[in-house]
Structure formats: C-alpha cells, structure tokens
ZAVEX-648726 format. One record per atom (N, C-alpha, C): x, y, z; atom name; residue in three letters; residue number from 0. Coordinates in nm, 4 decimals, decimal comma. Layout:
N
+----------+----------+----------+------+------+-----+
:       px :       py :       pz : site : code : pos :
+----------+----------+----------+------+------+-----+
:        X :        Y :        Z :   CA :  ALA : NUM :
...
+----------+----------+----------+------+------+-----+
// end
This chain:
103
+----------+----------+----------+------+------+-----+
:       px :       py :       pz : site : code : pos :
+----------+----------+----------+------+------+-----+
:  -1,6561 :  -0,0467 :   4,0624 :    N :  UNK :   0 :
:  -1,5158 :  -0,0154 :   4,0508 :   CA :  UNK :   0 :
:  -1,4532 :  -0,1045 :   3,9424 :    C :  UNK :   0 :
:  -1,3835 :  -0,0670 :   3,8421 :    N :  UNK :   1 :
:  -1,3011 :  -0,1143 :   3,7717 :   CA :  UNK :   1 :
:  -1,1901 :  -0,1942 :   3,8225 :    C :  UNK :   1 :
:  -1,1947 :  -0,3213 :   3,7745 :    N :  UNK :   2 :
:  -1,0693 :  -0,4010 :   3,8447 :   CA :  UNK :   2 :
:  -0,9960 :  -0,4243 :   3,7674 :    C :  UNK :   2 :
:  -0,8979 :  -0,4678 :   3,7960 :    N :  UNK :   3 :
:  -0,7445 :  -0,4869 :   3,7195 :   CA :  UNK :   3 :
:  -0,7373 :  -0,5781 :   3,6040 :    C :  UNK :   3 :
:  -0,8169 :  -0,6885 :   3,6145 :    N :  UNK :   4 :
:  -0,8233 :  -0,7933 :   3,4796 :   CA :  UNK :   4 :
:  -0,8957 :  -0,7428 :   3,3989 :    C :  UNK :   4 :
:  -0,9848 :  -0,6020 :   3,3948 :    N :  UNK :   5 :
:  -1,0793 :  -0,5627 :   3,2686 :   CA :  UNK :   5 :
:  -1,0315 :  -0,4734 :   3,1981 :    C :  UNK :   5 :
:  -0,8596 :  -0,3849 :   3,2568 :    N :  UNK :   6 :
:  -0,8291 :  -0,2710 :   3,2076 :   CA :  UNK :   6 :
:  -0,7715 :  -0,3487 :   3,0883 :    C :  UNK :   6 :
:  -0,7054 :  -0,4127 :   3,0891 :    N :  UNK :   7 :
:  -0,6212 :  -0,4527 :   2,9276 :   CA :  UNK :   7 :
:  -0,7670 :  -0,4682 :   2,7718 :    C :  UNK :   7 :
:  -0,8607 :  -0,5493 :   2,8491 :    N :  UNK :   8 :
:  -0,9784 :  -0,5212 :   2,7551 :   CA :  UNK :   8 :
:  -1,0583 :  -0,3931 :   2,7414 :    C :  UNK :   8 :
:  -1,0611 :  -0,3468 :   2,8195 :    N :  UNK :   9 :
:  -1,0791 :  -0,1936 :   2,7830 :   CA :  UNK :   9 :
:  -1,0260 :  -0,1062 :   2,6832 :    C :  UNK :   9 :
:  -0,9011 :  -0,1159 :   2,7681 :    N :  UNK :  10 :
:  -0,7937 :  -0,0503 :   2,6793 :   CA :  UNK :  10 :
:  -0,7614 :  -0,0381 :   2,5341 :    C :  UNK :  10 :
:  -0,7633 :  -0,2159 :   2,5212 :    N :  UNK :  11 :
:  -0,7636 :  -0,2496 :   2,3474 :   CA :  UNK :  11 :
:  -0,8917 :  -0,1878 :   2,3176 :    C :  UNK :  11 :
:  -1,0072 :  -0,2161 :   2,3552 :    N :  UNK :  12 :
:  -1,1335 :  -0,1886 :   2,2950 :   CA :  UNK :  12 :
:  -1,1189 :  -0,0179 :   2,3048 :    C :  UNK :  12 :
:  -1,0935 :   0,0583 :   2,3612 :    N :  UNK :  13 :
:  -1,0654 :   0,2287 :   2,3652 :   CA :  UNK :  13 :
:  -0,9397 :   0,2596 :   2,2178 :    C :  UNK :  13 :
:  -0,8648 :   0,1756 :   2,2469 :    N :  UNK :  14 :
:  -0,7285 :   0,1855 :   2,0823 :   CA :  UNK :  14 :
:  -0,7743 :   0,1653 :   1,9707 :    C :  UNK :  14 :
:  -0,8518 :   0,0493 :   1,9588 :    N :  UNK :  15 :
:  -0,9534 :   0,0323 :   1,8646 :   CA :  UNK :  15 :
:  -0,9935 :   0,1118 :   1,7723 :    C :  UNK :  15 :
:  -1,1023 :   0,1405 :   1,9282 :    N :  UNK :  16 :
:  -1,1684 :   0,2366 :   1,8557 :   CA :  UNK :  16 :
:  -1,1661 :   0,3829 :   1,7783 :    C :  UNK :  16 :
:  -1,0228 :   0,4222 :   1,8500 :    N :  UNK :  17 :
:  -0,9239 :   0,5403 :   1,7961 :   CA :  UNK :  17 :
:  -0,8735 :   0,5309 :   1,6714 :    C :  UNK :  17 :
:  -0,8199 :   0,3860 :   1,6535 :    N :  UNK :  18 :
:  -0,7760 :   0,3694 :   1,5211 :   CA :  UNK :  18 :
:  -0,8752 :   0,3606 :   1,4610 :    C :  UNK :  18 :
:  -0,9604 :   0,3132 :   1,4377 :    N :  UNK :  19 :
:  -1,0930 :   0,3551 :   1,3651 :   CA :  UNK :  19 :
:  -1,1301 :   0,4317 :   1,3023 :    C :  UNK :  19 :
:  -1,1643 :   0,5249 :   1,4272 :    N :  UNK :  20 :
:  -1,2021 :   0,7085 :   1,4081 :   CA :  UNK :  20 :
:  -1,1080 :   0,7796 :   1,3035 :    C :  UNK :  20 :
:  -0,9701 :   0,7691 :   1,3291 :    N :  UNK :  21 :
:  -0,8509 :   0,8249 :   1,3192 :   CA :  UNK :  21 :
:  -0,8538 :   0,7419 :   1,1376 :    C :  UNK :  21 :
:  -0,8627 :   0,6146 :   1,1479 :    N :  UNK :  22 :
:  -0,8462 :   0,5947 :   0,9787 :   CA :  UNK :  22 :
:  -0,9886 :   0,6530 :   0,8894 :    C :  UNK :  22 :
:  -1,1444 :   0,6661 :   0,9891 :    N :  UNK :  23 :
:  -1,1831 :   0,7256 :   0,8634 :   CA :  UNK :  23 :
:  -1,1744 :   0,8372 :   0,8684 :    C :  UNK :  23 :
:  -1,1641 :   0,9691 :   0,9440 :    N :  UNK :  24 :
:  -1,1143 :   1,0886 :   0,9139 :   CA :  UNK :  24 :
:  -1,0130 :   1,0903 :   0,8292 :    C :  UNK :  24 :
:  -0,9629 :   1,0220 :   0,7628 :    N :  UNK :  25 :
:  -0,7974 :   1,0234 :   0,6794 :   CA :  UNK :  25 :
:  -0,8795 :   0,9589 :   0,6002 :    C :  UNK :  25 :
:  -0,9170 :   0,9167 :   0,5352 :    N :  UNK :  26 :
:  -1,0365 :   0,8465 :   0,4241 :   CA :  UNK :  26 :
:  -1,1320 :   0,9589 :   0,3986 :    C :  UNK :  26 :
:  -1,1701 :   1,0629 :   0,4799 :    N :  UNK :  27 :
:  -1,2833 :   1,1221 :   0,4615 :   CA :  UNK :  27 :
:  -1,2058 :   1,2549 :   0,4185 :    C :  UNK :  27 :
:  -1,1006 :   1,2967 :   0,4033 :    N :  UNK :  28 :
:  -0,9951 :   1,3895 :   0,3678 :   CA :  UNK :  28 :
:  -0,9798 :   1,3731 :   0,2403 :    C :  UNK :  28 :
:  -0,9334 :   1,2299 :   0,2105 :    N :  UNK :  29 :
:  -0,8681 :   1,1955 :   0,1136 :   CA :  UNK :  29 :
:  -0,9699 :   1,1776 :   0,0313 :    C :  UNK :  29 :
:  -1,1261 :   1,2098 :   0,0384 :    N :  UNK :  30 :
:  -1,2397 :   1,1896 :  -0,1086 :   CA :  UNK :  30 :
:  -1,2825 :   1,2895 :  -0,1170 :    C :  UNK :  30 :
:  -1,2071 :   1,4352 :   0,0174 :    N :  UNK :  31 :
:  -1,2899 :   1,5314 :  -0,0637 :   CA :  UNK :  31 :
:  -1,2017 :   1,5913 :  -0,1739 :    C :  UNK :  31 :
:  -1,0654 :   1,6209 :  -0,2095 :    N :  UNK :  32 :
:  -1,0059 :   1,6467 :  -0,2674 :   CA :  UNK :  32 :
:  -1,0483 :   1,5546 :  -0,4223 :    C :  UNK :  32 :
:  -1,0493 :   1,6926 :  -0,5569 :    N :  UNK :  33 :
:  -1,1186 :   1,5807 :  -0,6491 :   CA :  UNK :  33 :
:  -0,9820 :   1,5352 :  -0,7129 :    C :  UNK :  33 :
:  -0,9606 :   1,4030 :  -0,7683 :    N :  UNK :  34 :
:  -0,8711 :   1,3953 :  -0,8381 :   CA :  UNK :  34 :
:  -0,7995 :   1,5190 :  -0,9671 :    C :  UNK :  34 :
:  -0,6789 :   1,4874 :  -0,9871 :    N :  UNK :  35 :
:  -0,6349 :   1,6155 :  -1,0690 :   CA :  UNK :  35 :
:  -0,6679 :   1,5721 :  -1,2139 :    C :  UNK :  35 :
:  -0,6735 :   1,6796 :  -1,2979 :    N :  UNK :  36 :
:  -0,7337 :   1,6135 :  -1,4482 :   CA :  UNK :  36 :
:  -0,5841 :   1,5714 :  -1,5224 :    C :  UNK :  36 :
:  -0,5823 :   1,4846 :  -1,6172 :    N :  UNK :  37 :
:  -0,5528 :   1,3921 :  -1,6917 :   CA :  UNK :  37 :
:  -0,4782 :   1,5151 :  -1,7927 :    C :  UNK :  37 :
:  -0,3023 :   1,5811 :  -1,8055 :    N :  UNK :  38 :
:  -0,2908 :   1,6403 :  -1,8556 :   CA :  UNK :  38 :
:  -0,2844 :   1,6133 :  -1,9760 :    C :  UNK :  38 :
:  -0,2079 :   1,4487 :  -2,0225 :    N :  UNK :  39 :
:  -0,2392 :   1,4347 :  -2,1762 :   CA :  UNK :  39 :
:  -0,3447 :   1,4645 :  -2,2641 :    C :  UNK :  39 :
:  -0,4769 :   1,4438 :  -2,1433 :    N :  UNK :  40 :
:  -0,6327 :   1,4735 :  -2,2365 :   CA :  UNK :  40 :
:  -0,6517 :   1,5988 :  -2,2302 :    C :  UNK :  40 :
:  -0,5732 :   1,6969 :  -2,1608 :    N :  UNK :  41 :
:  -0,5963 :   1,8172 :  -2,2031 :   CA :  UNK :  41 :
:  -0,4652 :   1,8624 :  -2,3086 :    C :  UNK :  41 :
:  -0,3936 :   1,8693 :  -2,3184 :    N :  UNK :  42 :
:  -0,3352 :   1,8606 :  -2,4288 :   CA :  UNK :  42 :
:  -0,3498 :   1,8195 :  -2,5646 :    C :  UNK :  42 :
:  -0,4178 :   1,6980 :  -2,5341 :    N :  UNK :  43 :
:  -0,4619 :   1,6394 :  -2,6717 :   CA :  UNK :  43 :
:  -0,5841 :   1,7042 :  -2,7169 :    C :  UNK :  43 :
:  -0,6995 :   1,7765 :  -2,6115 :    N :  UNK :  44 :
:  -0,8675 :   1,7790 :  -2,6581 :   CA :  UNK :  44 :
:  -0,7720 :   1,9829 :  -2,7571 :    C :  UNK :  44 :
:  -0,6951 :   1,9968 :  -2,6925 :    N :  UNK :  45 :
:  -0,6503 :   2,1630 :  -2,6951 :   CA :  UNK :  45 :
:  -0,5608 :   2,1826 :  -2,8313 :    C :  UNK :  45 :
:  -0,4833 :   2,0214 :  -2,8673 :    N :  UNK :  46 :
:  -0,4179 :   1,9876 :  -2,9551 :   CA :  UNK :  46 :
:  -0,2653 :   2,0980 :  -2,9503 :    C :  UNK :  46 :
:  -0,2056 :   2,0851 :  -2,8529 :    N :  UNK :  47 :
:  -0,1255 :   2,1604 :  -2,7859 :   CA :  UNK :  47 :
:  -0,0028 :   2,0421 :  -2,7346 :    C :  UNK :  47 :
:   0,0977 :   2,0590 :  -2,7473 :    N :  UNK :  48 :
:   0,2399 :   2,0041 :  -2,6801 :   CA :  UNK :  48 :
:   0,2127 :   1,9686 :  -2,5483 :    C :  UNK :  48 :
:   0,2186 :   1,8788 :  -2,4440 :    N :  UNK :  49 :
:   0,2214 :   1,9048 :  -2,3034 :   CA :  UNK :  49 :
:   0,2831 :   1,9505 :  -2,2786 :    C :  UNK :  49 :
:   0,4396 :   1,9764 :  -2,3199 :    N :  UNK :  50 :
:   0,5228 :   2,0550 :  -2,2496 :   CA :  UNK :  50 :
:   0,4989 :   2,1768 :  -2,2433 :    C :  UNK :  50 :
:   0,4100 :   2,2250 :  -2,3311 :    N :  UNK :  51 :
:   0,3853 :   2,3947 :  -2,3498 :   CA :  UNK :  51 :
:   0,2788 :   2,3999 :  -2,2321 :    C :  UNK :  51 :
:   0,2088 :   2,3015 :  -2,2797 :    N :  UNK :  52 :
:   0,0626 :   2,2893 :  -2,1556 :   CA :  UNK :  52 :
:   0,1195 :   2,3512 :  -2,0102 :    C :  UNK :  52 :
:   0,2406 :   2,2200 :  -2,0060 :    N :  UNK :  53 :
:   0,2616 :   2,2212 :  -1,8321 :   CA :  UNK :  53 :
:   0,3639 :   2,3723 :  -1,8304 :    C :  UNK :  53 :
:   0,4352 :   2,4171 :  -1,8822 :    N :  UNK :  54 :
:   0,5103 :   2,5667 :  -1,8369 :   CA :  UNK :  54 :
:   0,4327 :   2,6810 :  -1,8674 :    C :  UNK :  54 :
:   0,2605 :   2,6915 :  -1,9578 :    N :  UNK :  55 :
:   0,1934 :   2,7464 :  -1,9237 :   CA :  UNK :  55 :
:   0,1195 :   2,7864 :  -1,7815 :    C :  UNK :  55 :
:   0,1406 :   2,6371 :  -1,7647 :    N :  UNK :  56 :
:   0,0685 :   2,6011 :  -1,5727 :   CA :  UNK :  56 :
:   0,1247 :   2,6455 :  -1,4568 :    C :  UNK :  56 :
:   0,2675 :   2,6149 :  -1,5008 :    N :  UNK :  57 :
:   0,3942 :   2,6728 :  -1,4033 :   CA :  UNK :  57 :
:   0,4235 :   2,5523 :  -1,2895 :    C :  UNK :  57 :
:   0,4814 :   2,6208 :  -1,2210 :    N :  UNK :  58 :
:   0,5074 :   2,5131 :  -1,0827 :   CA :  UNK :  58 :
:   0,4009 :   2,4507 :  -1,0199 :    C :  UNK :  58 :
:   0,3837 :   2,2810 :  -1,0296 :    N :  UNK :  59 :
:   0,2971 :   2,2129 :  -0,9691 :   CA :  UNK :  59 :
:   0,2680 :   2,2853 :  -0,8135 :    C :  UNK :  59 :
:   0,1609 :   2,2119 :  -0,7533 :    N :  UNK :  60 :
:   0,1856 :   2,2692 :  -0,5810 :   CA :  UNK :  60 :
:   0,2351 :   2,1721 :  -0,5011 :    C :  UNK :  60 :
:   0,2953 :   2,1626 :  -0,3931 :    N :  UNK :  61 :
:   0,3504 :   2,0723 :  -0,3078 :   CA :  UNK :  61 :
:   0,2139 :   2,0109 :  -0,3036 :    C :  UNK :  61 :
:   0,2890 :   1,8922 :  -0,2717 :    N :  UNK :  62 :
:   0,1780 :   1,7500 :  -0,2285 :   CA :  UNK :  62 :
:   0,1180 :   1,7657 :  -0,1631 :    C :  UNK :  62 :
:   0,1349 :   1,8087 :  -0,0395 :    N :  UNK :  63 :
:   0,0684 :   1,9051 :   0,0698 :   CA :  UNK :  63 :
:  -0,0577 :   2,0070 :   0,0799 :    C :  UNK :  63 :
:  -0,0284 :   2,0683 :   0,0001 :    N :  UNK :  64 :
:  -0,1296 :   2,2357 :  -0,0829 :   CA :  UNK :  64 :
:  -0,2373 :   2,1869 :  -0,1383 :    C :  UNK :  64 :
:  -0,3477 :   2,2334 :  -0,1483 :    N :  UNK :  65 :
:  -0,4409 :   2,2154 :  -0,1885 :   CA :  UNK :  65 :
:  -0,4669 :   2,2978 :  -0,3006 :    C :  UNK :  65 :
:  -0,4465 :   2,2066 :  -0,4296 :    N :  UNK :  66 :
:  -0,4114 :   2,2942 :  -0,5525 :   CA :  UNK :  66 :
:  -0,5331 :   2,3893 :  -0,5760 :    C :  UNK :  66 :
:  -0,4990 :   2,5279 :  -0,6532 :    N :  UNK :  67 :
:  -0,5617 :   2,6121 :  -0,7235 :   CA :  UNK :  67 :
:  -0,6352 :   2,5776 :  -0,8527 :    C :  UNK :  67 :
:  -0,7281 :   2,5662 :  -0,9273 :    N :  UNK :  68 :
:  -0,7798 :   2,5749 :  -1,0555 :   CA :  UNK :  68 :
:  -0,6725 :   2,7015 :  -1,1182 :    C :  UNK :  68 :
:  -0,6729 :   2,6469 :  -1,2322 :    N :  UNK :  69 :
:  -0,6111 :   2,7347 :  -1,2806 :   CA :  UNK :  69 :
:  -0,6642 :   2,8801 :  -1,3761 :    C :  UNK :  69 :
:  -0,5992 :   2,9767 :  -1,3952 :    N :  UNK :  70 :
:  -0,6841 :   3,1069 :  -1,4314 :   CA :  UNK :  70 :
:  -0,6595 :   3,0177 :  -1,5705 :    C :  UNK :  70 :
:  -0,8207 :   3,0142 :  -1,6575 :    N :  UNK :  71 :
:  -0,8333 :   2,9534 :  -1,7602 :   CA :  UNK :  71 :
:  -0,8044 :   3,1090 :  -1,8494 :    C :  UNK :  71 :
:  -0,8475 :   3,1863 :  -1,8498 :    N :  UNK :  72 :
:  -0,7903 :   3,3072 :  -1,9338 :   CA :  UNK :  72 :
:  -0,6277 :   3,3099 :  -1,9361 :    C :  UNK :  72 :
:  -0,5650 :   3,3203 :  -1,8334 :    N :  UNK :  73 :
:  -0,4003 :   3,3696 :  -1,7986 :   CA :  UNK :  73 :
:  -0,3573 :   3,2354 :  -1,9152 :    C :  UNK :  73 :
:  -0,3973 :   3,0914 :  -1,8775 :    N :  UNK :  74 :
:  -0,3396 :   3,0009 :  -1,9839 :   CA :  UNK :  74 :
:  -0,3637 :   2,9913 :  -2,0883 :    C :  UNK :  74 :
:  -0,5474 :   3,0211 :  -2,1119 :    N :  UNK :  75 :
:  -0,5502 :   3,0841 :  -2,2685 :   CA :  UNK :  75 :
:  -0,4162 :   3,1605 :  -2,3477 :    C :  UNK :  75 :
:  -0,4210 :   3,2986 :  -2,2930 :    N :  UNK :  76 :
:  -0,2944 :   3,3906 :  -2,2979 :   CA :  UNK :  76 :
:  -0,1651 :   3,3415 :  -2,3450 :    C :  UNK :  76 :
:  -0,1317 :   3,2669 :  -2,2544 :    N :  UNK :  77 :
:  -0,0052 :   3,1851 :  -2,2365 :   CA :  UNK :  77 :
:   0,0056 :   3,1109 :  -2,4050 :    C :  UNK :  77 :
:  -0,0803 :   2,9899 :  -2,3612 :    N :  UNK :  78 :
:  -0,1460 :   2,8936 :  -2,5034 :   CA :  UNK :  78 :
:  -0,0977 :   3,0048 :  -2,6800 :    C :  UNK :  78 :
:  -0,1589 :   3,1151 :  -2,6316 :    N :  UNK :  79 :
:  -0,1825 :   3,1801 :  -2,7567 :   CA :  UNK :  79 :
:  -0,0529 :   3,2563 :  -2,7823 :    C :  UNK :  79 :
:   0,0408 :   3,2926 :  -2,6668 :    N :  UNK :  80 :
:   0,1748 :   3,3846 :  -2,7039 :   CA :  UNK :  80 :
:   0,2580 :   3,2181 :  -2,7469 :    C :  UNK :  80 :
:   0,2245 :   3,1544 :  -2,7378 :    N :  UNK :  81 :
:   0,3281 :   3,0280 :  -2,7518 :   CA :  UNK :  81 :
:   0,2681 :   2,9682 :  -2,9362 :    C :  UNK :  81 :
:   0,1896 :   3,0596 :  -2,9820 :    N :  UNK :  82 :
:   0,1543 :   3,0087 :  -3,0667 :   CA :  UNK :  82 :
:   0,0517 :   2,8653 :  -3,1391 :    C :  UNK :  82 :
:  -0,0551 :   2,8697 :  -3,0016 :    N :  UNK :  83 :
:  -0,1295 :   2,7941 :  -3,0286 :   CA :  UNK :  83 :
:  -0,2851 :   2,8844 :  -3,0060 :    C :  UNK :  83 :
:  -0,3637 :   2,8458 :  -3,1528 :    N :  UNK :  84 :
:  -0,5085 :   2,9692 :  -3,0660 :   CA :  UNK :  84 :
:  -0,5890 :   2,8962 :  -2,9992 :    C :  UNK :  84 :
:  -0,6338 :   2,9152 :  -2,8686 :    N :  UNK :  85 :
:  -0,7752 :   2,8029 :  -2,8294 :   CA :  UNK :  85 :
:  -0,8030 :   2,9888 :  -2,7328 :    C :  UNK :  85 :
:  -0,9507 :   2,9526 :  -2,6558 :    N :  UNK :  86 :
:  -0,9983 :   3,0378 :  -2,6218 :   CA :  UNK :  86 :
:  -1,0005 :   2,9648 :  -2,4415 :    C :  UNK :  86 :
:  -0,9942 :   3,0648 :  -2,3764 :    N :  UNK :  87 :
:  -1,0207 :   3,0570 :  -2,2445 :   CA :  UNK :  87 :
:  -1,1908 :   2,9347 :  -2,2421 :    C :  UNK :  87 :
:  -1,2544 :   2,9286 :  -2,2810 :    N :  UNK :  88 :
:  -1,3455 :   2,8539 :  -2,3050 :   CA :  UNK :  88 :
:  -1,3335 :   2,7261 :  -2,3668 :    C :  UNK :  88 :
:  -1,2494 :   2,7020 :  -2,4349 :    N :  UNK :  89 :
:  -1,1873 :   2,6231 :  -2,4650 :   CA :  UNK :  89 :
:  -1,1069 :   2,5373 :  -2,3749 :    C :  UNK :  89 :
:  -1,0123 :   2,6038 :  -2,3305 :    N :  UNK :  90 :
:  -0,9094 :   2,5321 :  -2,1509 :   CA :  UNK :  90 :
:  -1,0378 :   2,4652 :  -2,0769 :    C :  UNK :  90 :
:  -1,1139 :   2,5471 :  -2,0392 :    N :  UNK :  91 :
:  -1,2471 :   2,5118 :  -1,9605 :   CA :  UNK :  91 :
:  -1,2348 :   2,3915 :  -1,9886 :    C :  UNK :  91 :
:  -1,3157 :   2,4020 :  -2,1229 :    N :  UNK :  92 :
:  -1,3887 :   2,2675 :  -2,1294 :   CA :  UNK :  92 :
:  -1,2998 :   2,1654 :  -2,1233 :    C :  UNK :  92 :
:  -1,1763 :   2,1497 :  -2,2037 :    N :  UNK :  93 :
:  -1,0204 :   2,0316 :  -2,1981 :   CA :  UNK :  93 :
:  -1,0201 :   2,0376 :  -2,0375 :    C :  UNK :  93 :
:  -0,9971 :   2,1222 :  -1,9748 :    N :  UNK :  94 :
:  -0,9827 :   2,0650 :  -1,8441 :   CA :  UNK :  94 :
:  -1,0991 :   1,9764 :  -1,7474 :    C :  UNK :  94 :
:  -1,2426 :   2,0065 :  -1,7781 :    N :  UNK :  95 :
:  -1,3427 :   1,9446 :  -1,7366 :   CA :  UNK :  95 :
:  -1,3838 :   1,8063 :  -1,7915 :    C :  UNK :  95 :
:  -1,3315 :   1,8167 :  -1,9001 :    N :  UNK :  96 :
:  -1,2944 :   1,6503 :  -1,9944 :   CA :  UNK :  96 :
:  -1,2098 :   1,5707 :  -1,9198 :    C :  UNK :  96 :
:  -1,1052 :   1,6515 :  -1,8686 :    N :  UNK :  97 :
:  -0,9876 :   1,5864 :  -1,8229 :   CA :  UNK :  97 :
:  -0,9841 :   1,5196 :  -1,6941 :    C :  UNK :  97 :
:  -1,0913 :   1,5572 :  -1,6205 :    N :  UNK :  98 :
:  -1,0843 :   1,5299 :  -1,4749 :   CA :  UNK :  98 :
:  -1,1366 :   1,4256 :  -1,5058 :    C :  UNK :  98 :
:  -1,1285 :   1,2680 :  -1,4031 :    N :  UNK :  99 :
:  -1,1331 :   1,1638 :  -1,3976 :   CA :  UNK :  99 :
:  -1,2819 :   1,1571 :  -1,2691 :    C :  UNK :  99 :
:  -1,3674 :   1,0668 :  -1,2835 :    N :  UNK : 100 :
:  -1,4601 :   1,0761 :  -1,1994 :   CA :  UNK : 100 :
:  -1,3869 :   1,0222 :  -1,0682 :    C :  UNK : 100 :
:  -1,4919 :   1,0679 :  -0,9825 :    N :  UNK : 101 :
:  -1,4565 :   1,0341 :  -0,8363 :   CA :  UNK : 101 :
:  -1,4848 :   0,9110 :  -0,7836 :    C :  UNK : 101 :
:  -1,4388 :   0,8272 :  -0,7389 :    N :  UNK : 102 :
:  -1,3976 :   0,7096 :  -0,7194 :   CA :  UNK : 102 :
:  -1,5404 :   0,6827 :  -0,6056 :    C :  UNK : 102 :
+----------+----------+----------+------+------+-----+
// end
C-alpha cells in the first residue's frame, strides 16, 4: 500500500516525467518542419527585386500553417509578366540554394 510520505515523491517524479515527454514532443515538431529559404538569396541567385519576389509569392501563411512550396511555374509566370525572364527551373534551383541546412 502506498503511504502518505511517498505520494509527494511520486508525484514530482510522475510531473517530471510529463514535462519531459511533453518538451520533447515540442522539440520533435519543431525539427520536422524544414527551415524557410533565405529570400534575399533567392532574389539575388534570380537577380530579381525582393519586392517583386515576395508579391509574386503573395500572402505569407500564418505562423501556425504549415507552409506550401510554392508553384515554381505560377512564379516563373509572375517573375516574367513583371518583366524579369528566369524559367520555372530556374525558381527551383534559387529556392533550393536558398534553404538553410537543418540544424
């Protein structure tokens, strides 16, 4: 039988161990998401304005959302009615430059 002077050590040792669990699930969230790429280096590898870059892109996603890749053709498109030529193959690659390794 469990007696009364062991529940407080229990207890902590059961909270513990929750907080534990509970911080690396929130650690293990937070590395699968890959970092976002580096828009200056795509701008710069594309030789393109960022500002054109980013209203090609449109509305960031809430902090929340788990962002989309973006349609590398649709911003090609975009890129090219704005008067810059690069090729959907091109975005590709500036954006795969751009991403920062994973920590």
């Amino acid at each position: 039988m469990l007696s009364i002077r062991k529940f407080p050590t229990i207890a902590t040792a059961l909270l513990a161990g929750g907080l534990i669990l509970n911080a690396g699930a929130t650690l293990a969230q937070e590395q699968k998401r890959p970092p976002p790429p580096d828009l200056s280096v795509v701008s710069s590898t594309l030789d393109v304005p960022q500002n054109v870059l980013r209203t090609c892109l449109g509305e960031p996603p809430a902090a929340d959302d788990h962002p989309q890749p973006p349609d590398m053709a649709a911003l090609s498109d975009c890129l090219n009615k704005s008067g810059h030529t690069v090729s959907a193959s091109d975005v590709e690659a500036a954006f795969r430059a751009a991403v920062p390794p994973r920590q």
